[in-house]
C-alpha positions as CSV (number, residue, x, y, z in Angstrom):
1,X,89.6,76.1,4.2
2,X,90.9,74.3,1.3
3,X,94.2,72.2,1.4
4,X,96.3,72.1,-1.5
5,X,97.6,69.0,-1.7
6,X,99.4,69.4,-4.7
7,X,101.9,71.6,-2.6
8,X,102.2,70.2,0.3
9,X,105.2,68.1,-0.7
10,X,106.6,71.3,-0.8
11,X,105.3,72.1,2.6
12,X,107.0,68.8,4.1
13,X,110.4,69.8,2.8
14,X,110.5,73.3,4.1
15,X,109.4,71.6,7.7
16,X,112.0,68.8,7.2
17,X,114.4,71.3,6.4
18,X,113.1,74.1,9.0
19,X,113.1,71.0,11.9
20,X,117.0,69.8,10.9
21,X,118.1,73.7,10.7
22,X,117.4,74.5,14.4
23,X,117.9,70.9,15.3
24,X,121.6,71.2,14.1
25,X,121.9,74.8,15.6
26,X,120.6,73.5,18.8
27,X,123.4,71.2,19.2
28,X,125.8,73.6,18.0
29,X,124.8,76.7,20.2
30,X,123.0,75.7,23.0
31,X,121.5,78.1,25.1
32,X,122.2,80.7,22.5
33,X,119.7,79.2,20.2
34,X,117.3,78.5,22.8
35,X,116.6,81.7,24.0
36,X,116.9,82.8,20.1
37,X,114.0,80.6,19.7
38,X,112.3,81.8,22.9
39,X,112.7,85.9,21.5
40,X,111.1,85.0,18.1
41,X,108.2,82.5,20.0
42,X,107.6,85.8,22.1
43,X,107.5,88.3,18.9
44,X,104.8,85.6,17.4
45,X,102.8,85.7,20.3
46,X,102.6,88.8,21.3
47,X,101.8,90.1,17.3
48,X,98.8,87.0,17.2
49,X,97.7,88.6,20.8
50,X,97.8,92.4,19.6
51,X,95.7,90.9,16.1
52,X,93.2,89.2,18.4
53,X,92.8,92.3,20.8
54,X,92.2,94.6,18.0
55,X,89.7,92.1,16.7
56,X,87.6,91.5,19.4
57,X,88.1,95.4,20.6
58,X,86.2,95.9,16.7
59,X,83.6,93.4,17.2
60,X,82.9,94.2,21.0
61,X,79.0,95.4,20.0
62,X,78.5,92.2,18.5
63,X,79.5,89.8,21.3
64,X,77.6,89.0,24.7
65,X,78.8,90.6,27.9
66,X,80.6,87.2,28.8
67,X,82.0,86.5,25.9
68,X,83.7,89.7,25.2
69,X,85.1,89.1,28.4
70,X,86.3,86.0,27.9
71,X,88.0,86.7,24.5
72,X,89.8,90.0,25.7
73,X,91.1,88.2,28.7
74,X,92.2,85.9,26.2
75,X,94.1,88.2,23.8
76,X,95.8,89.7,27.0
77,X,97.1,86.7,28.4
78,X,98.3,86.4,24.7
79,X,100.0,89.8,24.7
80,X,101.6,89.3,27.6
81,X,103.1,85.9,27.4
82,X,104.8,87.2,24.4
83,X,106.4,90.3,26.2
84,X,107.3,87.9,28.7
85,X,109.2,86.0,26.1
86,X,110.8,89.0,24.4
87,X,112.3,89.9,27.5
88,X,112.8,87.4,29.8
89,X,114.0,84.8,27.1
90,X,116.7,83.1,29.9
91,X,114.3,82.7,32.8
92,X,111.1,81.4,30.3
93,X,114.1,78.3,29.6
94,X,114.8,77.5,33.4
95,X,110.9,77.2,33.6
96,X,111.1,75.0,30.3
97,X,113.9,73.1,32.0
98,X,111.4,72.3,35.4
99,X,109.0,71.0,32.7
100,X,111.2,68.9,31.6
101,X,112.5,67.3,34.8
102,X,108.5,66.9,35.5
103,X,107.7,65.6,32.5
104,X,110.3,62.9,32.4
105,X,109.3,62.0,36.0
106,X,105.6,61.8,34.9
107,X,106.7,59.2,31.7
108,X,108.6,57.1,34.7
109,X,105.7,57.2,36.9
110,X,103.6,56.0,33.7
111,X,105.8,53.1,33.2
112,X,105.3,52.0,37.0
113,X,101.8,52.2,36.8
114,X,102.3,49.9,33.7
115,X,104.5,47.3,34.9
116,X,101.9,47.2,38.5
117,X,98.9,46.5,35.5
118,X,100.8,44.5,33.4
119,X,101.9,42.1,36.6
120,X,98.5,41.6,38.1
121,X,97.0,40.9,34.8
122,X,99.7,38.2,33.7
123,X,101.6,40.1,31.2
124,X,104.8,38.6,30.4
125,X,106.1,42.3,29.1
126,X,105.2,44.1,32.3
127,X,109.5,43.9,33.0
128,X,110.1,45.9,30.2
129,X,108.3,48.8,31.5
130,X,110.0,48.1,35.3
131,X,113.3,48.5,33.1
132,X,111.7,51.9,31.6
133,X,110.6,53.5,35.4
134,X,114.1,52.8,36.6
135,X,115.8,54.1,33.3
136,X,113.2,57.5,33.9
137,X,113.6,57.6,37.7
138,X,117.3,57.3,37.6
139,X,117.5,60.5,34.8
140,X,115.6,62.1,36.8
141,X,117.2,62.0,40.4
142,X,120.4,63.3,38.0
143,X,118.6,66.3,36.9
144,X,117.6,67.1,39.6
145,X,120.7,66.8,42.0
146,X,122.9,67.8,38.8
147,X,121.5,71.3,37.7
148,X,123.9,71.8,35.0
149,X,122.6,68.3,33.6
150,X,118.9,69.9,33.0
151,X,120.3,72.6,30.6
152,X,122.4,70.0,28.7
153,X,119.9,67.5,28.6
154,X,117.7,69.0,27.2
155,X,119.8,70.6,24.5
156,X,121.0,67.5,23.4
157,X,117.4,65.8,23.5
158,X,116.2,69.0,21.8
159,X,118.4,69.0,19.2
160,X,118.5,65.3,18.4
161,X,114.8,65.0,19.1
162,X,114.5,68.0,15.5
163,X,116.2,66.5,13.6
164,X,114.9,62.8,13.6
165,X,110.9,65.1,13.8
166,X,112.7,66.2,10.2
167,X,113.9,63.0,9.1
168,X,110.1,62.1,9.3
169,X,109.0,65.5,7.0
170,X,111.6,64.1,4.6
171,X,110.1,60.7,4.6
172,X,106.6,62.0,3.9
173,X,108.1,64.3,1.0
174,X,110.0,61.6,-0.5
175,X,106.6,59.2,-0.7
176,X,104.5,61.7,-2.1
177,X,107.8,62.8,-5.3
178,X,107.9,58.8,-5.9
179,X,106.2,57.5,-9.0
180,X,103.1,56.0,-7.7
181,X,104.4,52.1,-8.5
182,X,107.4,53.2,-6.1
183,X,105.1,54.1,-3.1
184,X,103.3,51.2,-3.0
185,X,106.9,49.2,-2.1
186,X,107.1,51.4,1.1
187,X,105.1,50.4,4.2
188,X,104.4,52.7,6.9
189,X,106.7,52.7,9.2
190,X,106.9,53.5,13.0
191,X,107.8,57.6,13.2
192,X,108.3,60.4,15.7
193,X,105.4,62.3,16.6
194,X,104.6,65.6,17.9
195,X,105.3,66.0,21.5
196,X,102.7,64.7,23.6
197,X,103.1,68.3,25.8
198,X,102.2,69.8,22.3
199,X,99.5,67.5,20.4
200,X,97.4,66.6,23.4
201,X,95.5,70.3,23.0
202,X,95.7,70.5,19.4
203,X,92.0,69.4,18.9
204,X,90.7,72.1,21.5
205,X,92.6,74.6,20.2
206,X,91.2,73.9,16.5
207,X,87.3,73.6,18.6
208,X,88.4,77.1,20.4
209,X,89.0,78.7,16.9
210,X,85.5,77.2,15.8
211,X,84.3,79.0,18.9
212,X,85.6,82.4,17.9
213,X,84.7,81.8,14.4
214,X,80.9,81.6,15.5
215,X,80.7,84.5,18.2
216,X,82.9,87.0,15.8
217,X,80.3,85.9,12.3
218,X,77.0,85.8,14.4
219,X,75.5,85.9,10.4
220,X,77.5,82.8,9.1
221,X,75.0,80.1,7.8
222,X,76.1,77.0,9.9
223,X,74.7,73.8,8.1
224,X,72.5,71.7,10.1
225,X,73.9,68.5,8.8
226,X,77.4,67.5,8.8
227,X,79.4,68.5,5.9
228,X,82.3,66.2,4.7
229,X,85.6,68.0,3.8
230,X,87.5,67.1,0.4
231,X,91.0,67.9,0.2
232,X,92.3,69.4,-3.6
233,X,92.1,66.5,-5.9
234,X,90.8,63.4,-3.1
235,X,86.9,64.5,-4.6
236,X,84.5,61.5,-4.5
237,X,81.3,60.2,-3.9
238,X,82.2,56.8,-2.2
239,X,81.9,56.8,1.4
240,X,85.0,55.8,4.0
241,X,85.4,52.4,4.4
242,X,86.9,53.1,7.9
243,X,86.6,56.1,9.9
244,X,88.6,57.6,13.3
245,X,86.7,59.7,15.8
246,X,88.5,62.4,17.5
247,X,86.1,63.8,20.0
248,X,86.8,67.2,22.2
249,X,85.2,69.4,24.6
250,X,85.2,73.1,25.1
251,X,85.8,72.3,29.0
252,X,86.6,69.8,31.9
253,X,88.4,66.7,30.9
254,X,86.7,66.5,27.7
255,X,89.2,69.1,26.6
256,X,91.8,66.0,26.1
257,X,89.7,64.5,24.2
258,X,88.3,60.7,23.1
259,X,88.9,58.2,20.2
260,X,86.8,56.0,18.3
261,X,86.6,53.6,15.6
262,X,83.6,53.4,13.0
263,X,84.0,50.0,10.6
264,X,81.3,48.2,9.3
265,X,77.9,50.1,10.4
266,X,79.2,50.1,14.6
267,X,80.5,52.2,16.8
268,X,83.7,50.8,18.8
269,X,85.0,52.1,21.4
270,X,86.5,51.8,24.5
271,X,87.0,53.4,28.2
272,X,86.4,53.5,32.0
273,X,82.2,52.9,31.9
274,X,82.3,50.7,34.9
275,X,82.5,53.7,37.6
276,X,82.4,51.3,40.8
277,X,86.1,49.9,39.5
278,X,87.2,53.1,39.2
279,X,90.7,53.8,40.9
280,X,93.8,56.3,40.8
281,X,91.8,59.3,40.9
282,X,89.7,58.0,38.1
283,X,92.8,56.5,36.0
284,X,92.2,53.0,36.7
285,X,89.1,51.2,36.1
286,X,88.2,47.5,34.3
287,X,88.5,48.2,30.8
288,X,84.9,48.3,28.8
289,X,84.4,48.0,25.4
290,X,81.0,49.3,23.7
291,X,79.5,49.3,20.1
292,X,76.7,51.4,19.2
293,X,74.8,53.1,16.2
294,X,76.9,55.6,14.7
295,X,73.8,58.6,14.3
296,X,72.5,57.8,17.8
297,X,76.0,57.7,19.8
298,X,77.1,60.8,17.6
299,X,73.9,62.9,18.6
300,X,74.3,61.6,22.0
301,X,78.0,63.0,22.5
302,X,77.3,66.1,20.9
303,X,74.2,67.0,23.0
304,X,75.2,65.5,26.1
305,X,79.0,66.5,26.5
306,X,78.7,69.2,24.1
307,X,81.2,68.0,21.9
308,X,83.2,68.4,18.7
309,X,83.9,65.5,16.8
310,X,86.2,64.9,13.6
311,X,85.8,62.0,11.8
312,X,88.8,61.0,9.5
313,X,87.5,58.8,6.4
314,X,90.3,56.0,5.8
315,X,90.1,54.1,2.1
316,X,90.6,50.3,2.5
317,X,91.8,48.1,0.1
318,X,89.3,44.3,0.2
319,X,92.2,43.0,1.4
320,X,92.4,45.6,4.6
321,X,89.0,45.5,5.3
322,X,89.2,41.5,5.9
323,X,92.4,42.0,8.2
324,X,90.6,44.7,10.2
325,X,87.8,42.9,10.2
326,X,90.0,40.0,11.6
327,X,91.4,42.2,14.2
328,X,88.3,43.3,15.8
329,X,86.7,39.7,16.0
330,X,90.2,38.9,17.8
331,X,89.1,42.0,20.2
332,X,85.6,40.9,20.8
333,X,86.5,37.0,21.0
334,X,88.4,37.8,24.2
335,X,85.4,40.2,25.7
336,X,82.3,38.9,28.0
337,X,79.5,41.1,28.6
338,X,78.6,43.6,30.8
339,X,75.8,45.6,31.6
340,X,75.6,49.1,33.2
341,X,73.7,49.5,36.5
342,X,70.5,51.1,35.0
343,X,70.5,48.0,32.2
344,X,70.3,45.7,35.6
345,X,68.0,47.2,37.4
346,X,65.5,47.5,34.5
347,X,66.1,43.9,33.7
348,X,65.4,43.2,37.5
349,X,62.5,45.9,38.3
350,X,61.2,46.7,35.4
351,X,61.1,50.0,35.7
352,X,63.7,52.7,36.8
353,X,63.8,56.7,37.4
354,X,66.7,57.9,34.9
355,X,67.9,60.5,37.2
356,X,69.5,58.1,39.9
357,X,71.7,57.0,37.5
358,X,75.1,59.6,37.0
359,X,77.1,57.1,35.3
360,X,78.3,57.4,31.7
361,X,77.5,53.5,30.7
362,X,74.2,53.9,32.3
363,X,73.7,57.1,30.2
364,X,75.2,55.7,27.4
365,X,73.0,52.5,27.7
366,X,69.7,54.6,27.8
367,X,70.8,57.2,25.4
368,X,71.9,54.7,22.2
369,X,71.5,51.8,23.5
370,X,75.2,50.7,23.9
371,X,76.4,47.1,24.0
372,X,79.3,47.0,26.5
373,X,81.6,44.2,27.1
374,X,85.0,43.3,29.2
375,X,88.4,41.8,28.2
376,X,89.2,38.5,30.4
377,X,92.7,39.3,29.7
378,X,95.4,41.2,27.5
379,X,96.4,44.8,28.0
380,X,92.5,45.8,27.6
381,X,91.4,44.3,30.4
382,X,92.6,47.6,32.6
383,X,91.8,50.7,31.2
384,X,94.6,53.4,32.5
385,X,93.9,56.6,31.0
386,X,98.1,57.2,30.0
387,X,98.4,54.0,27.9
388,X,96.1,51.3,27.5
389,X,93.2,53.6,26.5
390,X,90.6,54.7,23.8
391,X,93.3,55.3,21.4
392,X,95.6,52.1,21.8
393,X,92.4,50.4,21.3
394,X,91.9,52.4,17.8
395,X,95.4,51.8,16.7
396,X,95.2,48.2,17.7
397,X,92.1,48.2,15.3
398,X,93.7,49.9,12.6
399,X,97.0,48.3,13.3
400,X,97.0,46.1,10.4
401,X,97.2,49.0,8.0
402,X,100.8,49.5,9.4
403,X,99.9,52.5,11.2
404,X,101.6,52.5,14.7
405,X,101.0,55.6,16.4
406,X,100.9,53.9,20.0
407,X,104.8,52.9,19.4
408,X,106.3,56.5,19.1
409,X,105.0,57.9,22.3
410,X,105.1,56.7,25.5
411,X,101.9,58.7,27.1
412,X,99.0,58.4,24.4
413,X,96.3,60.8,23.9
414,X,93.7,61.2,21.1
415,X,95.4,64.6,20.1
416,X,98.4,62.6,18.9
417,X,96.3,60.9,16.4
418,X,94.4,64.1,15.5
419,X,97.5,65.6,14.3
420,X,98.8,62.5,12.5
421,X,96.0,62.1,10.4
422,X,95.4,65.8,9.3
423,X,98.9,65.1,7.6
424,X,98.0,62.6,6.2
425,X,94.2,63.9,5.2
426,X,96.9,66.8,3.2
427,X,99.6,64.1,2.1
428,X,98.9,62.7,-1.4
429,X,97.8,59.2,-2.5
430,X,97.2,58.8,1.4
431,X,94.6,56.6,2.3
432,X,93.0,59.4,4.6
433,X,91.0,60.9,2.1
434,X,88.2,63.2,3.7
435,X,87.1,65.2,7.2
436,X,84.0,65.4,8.6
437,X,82.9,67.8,11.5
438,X,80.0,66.8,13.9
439,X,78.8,69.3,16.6
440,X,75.4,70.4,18.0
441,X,74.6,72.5,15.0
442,X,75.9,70.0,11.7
443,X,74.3,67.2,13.5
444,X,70.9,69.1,14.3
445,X,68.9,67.3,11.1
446,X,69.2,64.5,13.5
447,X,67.1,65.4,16.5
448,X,63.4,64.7,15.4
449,X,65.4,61.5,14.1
450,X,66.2,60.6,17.4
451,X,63.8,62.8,19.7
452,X,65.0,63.6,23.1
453,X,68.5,61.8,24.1
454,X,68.8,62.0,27.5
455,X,64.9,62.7,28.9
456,X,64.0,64.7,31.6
457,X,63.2,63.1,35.4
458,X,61.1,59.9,34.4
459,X,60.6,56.6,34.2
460,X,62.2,53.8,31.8
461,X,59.6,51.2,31.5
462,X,60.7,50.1,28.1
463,X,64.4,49.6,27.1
464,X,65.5,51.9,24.1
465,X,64.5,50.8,20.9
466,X,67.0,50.9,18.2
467,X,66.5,53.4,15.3
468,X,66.5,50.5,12.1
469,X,66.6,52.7,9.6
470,X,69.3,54.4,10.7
471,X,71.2,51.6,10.9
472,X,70.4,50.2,7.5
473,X,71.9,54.3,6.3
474,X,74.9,53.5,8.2
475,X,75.6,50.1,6.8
């Protein structure tokens, strides 16, 4: 697929334009342009389902038993959602509506859980997200007592909510028409993102499309080494001088997906590895920081998780690099180590079975060889899977570039940052400047590399030594 990104300014102003339209007609109609909205939704469905039926219908001989299946269950579901929204078009927005009385209940329960973290670590800003759960819990009690309060709500959050989502496609137009000396007097700014309802499955649902790809083309040559995508005119040879991880499952809670940061030949990264902390159904744990090898962590998540990963290359001016550089020593100045239980009790024994170990840092430890650390204070030193997680640690990384992701939405998730930087990989003069994909198959040059990842039953009698020379390839 190749972007062209010498129409995509073109592109931003017919969404900028598209986004104001209904946002403006939204506010002007109501319902009317709701379920207007809900009939056309339905017609696109249920045509994409109908495509994909016929398609795997066609290719049925091709595909296994279960796959087949799978995809015609699939294309179904498709074709019927969209006959469900051709003729219900009313009752599919009183369903909206519950979502939304949920969904603003969830963000008020987020804050809580906030302001409880914030407090028992000492932060002074824990009030403001006390204000927040009573501002959220408040709206919502007059949903829900108020029915005629959900419709108009959400109309007028609707509407408003388009047009400043367009207000942002103009921005992005205007920067990439200015003469180049004019852009660089513009900093990036805090701006609207995509729903977190809507971004959060946008990496699966590019890694299910992958999937189909594959089973429908059982001839297509898939490389065995990852291959770096190069938008229309942002060619080069020089490598990223940053790059953000976006790493997705097919399944499980993988499909939401993970974020990591890759600056100066290490891995960093950051979640709940400590699984005796855990708390909150697995929401809540001591916040752990790692660094790793790039190659080894990369084969290790692909094999292990079965995972997709896209890596976004960033280009850094000297300046950049020594403020991000700054920023992470700030990070890792306020961290202590920690080791995972099967790191202890080979320091301690000498020798360990692998297999009693089903923790990820213990995994992660043996695997690549991880170094893990914990914050003694600061909004890292409790991970909670909503907020202060793997992709506010990112964006605190890569804050000093002025992007801000983490201030637009109040529930963070790695597909948020997925879709913001395939914009930006398509926008112009952007500093995002290349994709690369990393899955079993582009990374499978790398497994005499690295051998076996995780081993079968046996002993560790010798900690994990690290692979130099992939390091020095990294650097």
């Amino acid at each position: 697929m190749k972007v062209k990104v010498s129409v995509y300014p073109l592109i931003c102003l017919l969404y900028a334009l598209a986004f104001i339209a209904v946002g403006v007609v939204v506010l002007a109609q109501g319902s009317l342009a709701l379920e207007f909205v809900a009939y056309i939704g339905g017609i696109i469905v249920a045509f994409h389902g109908i495509i994909y039926l016929l398609t795997v219908c066609v290719k049925r001989k091709i595909l296994a038993k279960s796959n087949f299946r799978t995809m015609l269950a699939n294309a179904l579901l498709n074709v019927a959602a969209g006959i469900f929204l051709i003729t219900l078009p009313g009752f599919a927005l009183k369903l909206v509506y519950v979502v939304f009385v949920v969904y603003i209940l969830a963000n008020g329960l987020v804050k809580l859980v906030d302001f409880f973290l914030k407090y028992w670590n000492d932060i002074k800003e824990c009030w403001i997200d006390l204000a927040k759960f009573a501002f959220f819990f408040t709206f919502t009690i007059l949903l829900i007592f108020i029915p005629d309060m959900q419709s108009e709500s959400f109309k007028i959050l609707t509407g408003i909510y388009c047009i400043l989502y367009g207000a942002g496609w103009v921005g992005d137009f205007v920067v990439q028409v200015l003469p180049l000396k004019s852009k660089e007097k513009i900093k990036n700014t805090i701006r609207l993102v995509m729903p977190v309802g809507l971004s959060t499955f946008k990496p699966f649902v590019t890694v299910k499309k992958f999937g189909r790809t594959k089973m429908l083309n059982p001839d297509l040559k898939i490389p065995t080494s990852p291959v770096t995508f190069y938008p229309e005119g942002k060619e080069t040879t020089d490598l990223p001088d940053l790059e953000i991880m976006i790493h997705v499952s097919k399944d499980g809670v993988g499909i939401i997906g993970h974020c990591d940061t890759y600056f100066d030949g290490e891995i960093l990264s950051y979640g709940s590895y400590d699984a005796k902390t855990l708390s909150l159904f697995g929401g809540v744990a001591d916040g752990v920081f790692f660094t790793a090898d790039k190659q080894r962590y990369l084969r290790f998540s692909v094999t292990h998780d079965t995972k997709t990963i896209f890596g976004y290359g960033l280009r850094l001016t000297d300046e950049e690099k020594e403020q991000v550089r700054a920023k992470i020593k700030e990070l890792k100045d306020n961290t202590y180590l920690w080791k995972a239980p099967m790191h202890i009790d080979w320091e301690e024994k000498g020798k360990v079975r692998r297999s009693d170990y089903k923790d990820y840092g213990s995994k992660l430890w043996n695997g690549v060889d991880a170094h893990f650390y914990k914050f003694n204070d600061g909004i890292f030193k409790t991970y909670f899977v909503m907020t202060s997680n793997c992709v506010m640690l990112a964006d605190t990384i890569i804050s000093p570039l002025g992007i801000n992701i983490a201030g637009t939405n109040g529930i963070l998730s790695p597909g948020c940052y997925y879709d913001y930087f395939e914009k930006q990989l398509s926008m112009k003069d952007s500093r995002v400047f290349c994709k690369t994909v990393y899955d079993i198959d582009t990374t499978a040059d790398w497994e005499g590399k690295f051998g076996e990842v995780i081993p079968p039953e046996d002993f560790l009698e010798e900690k994990p030594a690290e692979d130099e020379d992939a390091k020095k390839e990294d650097k």
